[in-house]
N, CA, C and O of each residue as an XYZ file, in Angstrom:
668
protein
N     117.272     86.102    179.616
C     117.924     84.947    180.218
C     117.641     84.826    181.707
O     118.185     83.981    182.417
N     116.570     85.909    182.228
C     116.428     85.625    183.579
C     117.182     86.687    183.860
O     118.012     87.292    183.181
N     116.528     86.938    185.671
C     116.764     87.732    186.202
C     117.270     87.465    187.674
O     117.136     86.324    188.116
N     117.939     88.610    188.594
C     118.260     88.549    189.273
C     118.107     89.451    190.571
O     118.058     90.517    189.956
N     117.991     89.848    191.958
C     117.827     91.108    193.270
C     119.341     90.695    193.624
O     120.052     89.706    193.801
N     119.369     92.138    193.610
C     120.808     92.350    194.156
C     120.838     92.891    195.426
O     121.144     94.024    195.055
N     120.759     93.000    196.733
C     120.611     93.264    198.159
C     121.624     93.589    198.499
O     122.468     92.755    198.828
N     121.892     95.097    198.528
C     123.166     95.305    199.147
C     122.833     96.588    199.747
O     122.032     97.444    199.372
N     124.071     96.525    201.359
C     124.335     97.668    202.355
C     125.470     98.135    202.184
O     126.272     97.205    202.276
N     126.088     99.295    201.938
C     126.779    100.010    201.870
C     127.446    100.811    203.254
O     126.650    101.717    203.499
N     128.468    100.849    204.163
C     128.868    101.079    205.344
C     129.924    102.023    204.729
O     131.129    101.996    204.480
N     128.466    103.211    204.555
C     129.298    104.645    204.324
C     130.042    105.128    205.076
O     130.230    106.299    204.746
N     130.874    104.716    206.389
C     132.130    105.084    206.891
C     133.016    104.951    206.153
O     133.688    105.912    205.777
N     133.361    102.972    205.530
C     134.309    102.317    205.179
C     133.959    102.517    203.929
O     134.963    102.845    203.297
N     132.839    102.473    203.132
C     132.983    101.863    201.546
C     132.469    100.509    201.792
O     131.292    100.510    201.428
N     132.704     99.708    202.104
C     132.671     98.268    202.475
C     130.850     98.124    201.816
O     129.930     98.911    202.038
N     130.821     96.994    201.080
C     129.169     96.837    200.511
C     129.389     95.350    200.497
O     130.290     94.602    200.118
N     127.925     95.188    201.196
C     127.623     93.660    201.487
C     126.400     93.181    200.615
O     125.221     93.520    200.516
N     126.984     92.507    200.193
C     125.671     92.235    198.875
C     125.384     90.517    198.877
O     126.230     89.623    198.884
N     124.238     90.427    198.871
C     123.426     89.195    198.562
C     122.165     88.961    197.421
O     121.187     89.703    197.514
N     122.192     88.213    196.649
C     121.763     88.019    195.236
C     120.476     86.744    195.704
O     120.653     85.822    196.500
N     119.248     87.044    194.962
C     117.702     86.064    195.406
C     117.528     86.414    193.823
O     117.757     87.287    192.986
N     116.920     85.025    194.017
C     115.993     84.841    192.903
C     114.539     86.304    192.727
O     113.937     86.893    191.829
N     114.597     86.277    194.151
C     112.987     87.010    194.184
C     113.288     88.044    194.832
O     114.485     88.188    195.080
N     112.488     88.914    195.233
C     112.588     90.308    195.866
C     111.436     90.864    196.753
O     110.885     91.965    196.733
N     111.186     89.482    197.745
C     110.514     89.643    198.674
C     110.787     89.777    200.345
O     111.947     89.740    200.754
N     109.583     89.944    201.345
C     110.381     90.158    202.501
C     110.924     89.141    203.204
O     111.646     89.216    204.198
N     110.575     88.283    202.689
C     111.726     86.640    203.221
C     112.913     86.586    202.783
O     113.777     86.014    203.448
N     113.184     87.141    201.633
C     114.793     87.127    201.231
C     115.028     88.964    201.783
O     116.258     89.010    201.803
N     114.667     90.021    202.099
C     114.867     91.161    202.797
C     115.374     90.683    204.190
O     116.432     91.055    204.698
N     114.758     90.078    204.575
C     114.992     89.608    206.269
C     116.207     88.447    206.109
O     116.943     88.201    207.064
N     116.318     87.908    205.096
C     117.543     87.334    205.006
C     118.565     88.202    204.731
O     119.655     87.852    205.183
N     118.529     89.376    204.035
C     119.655     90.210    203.714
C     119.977     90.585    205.217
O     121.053     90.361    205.772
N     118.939     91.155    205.753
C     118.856     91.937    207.352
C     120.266     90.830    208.257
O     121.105     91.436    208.924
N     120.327     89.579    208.173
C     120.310     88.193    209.141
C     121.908     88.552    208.722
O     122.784     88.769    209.559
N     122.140     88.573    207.060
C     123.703     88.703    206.857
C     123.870     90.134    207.302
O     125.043     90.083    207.673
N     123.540     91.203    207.485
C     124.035     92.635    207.798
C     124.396     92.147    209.200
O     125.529     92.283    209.664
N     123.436     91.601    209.822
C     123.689     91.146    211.450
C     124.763     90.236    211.807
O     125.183     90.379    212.955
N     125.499     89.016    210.848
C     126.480     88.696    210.671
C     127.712     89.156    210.588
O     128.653     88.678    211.221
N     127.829     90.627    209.384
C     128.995     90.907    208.904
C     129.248     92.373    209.802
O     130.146     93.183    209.573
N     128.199     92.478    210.883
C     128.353     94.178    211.491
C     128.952     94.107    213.074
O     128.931     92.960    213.522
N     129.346     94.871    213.761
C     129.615     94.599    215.203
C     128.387     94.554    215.837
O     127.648     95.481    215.506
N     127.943     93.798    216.620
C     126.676     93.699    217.564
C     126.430     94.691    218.399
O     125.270     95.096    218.479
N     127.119     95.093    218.931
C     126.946     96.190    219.698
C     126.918     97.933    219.446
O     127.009     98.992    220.067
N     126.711     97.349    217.992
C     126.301     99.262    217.520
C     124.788     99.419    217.055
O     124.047     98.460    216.844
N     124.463    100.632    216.937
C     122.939    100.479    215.674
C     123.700    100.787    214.680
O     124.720    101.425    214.424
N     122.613     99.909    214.011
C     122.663     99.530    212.497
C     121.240    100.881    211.338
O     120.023    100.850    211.156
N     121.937    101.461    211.056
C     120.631    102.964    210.247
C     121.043    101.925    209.175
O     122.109    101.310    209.143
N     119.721    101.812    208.059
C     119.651    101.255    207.033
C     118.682    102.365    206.333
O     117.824    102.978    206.968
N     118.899    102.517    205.137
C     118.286    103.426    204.254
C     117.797    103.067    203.309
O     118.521    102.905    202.327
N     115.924    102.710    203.183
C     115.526    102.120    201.908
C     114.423    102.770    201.798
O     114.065    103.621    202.611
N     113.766    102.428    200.767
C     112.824    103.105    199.767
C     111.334    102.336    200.149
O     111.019    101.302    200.739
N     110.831    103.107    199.677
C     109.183    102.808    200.684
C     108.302    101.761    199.998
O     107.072    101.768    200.015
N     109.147    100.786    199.343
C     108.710     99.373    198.539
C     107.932     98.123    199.953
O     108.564     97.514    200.816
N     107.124     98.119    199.818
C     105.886     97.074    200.455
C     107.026     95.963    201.145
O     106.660     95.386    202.169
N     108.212     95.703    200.670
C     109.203     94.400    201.334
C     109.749     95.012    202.776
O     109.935     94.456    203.859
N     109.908     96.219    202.398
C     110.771     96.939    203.837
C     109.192     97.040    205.102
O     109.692     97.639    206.053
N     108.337     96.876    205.319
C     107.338     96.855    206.329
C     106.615     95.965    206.287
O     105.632     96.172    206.999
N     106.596     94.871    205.706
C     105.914     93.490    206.081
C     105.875     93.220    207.414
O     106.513     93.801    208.292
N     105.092     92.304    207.542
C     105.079     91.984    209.276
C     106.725     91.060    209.605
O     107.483     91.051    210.575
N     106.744     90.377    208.290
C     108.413     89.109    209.383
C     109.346     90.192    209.300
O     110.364     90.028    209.973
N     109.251     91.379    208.572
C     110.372     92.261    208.492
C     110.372     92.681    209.761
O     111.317     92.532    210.536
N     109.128     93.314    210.064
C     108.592     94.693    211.680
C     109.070     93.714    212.942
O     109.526     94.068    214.029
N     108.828     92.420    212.463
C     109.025     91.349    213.683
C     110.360     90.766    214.304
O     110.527     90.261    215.414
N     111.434     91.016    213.086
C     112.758     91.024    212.976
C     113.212     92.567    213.878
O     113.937     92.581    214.873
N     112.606     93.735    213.261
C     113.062     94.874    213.597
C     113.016     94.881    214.892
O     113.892     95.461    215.534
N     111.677     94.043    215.672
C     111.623     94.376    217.026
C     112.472     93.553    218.252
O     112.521     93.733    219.468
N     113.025     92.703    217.475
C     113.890     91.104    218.386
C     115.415     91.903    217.748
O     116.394     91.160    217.809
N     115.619     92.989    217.296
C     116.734     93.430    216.614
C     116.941     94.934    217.205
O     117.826     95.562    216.624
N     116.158     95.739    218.446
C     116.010     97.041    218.397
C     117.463     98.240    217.964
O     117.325     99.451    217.787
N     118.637     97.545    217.889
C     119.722     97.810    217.461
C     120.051     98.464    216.073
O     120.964     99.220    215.742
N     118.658     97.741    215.140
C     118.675     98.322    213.379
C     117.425     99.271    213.413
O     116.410     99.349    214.105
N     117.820     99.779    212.625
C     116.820    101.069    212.350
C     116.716    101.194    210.732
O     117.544    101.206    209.821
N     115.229    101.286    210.819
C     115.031    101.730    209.014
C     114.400    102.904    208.976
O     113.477    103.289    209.693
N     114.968    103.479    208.064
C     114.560    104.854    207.424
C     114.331    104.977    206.186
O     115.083    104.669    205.261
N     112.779    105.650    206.111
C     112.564    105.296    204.257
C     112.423    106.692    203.533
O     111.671    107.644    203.741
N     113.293    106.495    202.725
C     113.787    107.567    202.234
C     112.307    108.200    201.305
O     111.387    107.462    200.950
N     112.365    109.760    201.032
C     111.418    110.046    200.184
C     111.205    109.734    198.623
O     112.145    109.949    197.858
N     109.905    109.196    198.101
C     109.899    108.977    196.792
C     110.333    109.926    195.754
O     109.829    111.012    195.465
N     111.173    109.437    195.332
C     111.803    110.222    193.823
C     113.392    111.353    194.728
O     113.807    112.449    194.351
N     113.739    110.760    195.570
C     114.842    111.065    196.259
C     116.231    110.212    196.678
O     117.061    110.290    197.584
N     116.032    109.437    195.618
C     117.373    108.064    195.798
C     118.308    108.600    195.775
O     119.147    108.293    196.622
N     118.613    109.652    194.804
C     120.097    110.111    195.361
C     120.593    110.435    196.619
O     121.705    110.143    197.058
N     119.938    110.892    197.029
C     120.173    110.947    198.938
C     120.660    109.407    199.607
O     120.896    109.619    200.796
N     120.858    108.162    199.328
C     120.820    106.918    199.349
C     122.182    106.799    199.115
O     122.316    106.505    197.927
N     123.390    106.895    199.736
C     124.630    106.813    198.934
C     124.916    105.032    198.252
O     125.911    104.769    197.577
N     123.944    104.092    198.568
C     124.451    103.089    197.704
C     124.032    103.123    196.656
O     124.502    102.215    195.970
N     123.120    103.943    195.975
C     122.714    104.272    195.025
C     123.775    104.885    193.981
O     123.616    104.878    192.760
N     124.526    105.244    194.444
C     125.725    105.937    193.892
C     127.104    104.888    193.472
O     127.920    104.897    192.550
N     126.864    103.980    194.708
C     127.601    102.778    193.968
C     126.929    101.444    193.400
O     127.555    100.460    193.007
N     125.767    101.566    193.423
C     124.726    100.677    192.363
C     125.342    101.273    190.741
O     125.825    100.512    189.902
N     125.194    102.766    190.553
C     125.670    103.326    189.877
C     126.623    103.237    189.133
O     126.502    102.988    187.933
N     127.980    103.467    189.854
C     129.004    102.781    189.185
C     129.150    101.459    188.967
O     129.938    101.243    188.046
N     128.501    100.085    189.670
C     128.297     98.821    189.146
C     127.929     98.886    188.056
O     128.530     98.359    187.120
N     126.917     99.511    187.951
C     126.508     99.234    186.130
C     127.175     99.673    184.869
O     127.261     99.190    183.740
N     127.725    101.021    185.591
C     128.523    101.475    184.596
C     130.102    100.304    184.114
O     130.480     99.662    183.135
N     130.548    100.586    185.444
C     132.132     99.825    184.977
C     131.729     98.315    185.105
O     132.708     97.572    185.032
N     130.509     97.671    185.281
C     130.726     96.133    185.045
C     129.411     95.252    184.461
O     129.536     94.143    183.940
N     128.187     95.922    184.637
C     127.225     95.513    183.779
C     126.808     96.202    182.368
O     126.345     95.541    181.438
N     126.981     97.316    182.325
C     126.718     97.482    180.695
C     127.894     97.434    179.945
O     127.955     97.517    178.718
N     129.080     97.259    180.930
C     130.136     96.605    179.813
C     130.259     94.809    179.118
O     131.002     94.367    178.242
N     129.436     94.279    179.763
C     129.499     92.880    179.614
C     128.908     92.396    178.893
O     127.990     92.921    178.262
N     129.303     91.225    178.803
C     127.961     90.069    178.267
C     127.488     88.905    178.861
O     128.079     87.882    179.206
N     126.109     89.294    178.933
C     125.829     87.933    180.223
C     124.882     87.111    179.796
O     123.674     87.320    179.685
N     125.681     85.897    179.498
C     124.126     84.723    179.032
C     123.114     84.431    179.997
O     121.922     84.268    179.736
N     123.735     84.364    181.315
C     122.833     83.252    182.202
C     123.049     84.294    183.272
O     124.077     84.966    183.362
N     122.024     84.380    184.063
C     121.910     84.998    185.746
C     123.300     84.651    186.171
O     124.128     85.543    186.357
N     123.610     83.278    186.344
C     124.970     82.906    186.828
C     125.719     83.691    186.236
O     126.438     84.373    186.966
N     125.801     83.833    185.181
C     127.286     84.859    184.832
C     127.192     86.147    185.147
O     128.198     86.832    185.331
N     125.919     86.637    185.246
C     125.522     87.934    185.326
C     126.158     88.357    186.837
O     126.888     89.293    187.165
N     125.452     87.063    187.741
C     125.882     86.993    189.524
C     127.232     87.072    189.634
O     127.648     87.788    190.545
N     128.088     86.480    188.888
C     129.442     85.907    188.819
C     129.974     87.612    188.650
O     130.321     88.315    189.600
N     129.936     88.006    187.328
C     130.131     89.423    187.462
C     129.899     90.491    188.721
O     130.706     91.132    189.394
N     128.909     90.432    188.738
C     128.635     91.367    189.743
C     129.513     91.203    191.054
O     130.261     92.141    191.326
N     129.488     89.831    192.096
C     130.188     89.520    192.977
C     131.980     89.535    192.727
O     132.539     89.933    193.749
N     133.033     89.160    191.503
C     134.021     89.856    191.125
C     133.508     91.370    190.913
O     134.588     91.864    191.239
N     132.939     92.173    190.706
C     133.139     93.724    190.896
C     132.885     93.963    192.508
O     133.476     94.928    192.992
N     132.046     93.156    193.397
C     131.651     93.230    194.798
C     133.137     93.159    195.502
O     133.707     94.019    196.173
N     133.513     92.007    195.168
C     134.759     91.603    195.723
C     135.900     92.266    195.414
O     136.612     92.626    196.352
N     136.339     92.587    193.923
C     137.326     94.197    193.938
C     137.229     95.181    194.663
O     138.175     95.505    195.381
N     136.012     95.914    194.641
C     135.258     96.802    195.640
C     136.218     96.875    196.747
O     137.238     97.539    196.931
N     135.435     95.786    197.589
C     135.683     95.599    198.975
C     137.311     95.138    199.284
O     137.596     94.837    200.443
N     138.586     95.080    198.002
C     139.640     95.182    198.740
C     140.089     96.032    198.965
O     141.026     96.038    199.763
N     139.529     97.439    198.227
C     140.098     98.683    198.642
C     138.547     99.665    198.455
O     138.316    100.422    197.513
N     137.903     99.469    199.281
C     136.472    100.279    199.354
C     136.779    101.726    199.819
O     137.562    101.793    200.767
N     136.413    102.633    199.438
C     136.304    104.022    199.379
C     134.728    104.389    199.741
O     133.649    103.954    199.340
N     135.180    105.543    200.826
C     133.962    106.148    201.573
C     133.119    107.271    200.305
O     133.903    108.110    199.862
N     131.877    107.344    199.800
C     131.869    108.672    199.168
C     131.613    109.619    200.245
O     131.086    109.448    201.344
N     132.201    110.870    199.575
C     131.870    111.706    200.730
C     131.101    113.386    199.798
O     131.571    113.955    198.812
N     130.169    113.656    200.390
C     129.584    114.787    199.600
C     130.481    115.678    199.378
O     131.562    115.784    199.956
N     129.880    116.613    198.191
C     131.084    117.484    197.824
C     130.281    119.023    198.349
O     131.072    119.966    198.392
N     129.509    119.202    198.558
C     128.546    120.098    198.334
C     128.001    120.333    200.007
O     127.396    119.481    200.657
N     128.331    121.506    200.423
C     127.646    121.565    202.041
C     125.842    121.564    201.901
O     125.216    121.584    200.842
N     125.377    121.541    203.030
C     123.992    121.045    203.265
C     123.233    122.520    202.529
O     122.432    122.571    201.597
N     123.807    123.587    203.309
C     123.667    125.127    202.601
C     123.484    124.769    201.240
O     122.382    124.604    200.718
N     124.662    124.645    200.632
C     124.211    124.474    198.990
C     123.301    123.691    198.695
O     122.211    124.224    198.483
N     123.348    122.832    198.624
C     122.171    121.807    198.479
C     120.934    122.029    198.775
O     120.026    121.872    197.959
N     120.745    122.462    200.103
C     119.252    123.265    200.025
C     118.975    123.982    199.320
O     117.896    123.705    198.794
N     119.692    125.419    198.765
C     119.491    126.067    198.086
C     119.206    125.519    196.350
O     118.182    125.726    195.698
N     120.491    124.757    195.881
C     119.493    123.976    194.786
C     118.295    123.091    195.057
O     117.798    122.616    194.037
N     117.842    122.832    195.958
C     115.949    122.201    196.180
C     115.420    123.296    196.117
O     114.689    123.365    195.128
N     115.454    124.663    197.018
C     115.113    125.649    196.994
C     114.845    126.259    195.994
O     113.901    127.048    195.964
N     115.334    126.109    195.343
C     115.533    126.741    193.433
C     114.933    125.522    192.617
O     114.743    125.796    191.432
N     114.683    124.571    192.900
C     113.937    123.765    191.972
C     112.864    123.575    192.274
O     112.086    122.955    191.549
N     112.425    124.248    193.863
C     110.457    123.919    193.999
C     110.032    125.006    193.734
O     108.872    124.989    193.322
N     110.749    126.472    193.836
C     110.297    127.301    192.882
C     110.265    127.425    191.090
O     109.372    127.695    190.287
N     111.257    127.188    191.004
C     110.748    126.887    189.534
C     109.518    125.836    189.352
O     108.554    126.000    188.604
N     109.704    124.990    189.995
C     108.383    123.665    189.888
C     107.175    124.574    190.264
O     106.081    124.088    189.978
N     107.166    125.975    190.932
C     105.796    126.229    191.517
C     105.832    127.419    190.350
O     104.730    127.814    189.970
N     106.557    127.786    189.986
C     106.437    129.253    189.511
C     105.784    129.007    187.421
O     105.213    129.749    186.621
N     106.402    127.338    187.363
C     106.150    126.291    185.903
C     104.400    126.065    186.279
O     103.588    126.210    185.366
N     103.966    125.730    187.587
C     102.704    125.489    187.706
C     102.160    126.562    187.592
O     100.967    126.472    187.305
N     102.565    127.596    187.705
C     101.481    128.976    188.114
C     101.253    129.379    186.944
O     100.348    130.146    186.614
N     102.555    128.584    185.826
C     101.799    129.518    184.413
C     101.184    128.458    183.601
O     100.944    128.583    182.400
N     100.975    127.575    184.192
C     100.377    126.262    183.381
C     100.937    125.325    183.075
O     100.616    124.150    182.893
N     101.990    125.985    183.003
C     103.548    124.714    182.334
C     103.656    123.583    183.315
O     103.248    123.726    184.467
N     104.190    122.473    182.899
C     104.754    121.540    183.507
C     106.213    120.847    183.452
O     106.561    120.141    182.505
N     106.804    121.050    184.262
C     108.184    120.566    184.019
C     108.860    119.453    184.357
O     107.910    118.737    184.673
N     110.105    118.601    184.563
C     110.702    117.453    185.186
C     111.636    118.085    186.011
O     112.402    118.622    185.210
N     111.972    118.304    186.992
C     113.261    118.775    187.795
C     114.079    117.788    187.305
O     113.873    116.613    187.001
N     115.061    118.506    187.288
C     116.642    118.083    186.921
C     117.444    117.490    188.052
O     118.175    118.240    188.698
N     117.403    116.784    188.213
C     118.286    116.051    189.918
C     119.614    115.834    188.819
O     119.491    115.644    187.609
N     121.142    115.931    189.723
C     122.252    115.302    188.873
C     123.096    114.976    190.146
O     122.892    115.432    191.271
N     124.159    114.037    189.742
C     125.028    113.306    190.806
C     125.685    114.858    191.357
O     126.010    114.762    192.541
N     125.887    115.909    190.920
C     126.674    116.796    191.218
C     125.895    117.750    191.806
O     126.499    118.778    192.115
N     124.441    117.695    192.109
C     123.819    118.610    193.063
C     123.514    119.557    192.158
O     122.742    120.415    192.585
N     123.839    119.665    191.146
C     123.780    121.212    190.353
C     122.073    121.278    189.895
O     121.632    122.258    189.292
């Protein structure tokens, strides 16, 4: 029934997620997401944004925005490392508690959904906050590039196990 980009910043202090919905998922509607972050944020702070190393985030109207903007900052996270991304975590629960419970004929209803779960969200938004110190966490990477090297050394090949719980 068609599809939809969902563009959203997450202001992991507050919880607070600002989301804007395009037909398309290019850097003209990116730099439009950028225009509302610059709307809904205080002007006088930097703005760290955290995205993934997709061809929309370094276009030239994007780099050209970044530089009339020196206030936002992008940081692109490493491939196959989204969990590090905390809106990823509430992309996450969107789908769970409101898109694979539904039924959606048309993009519009699909949008409609999504923006009522946006808008619940944001009357009582919750910060996530890690559970796991940086120590631990290294140590499980630590333990999974050895196994990944120790699987290569005997020929084997494996998938590392990433989970929301660090384990």
């Amino acid at each position: 029934n068609g599809t939809t980009s969902l563009f959203a910043a997450l202001d992991v202090a507050t919880g607070q997620v600002i989301g804007m919905f395009s037909k398309k998922h290019r850097a003209i509607e990116f730099r439009k997401f950028l225009n509302l972050i610059r709307r809904n944020t205080p002007i006088d702070v930097d703005i760290h944004i955290i995205v993934d190393n997709y061809a929309t985030h370094t276009a030239p109207i994007v780099k050209n925005w970044l530089a009339k903007n020196p206030n936002y900052h992008l940081h692109f996270i490493p491939t196959h490392s989204s969990w590090l991304n905390e809106v990823e975590t509430w992309f996450s629960i969107l789908t769970r508690k409101q898109i694979t419970r539904g039924s959606h004929y048309s993009v519009k209803e699909l949008e409609s959904a999504i923006q009522e779960f946006l808008d619940t969200w944001n009357e009582n938004p919750t910060p996530f906050k890690w559970t796991k110190t940086a120590d631990e966490i290294l140590t499980n990477v630590a333990r999974t590039c050895y196994r990944t090297l120790e699987a290569h050394e005997n020929g084997n090949t494996i998938t590392p196990r990433i989970s929301d719980t660090g384990d």
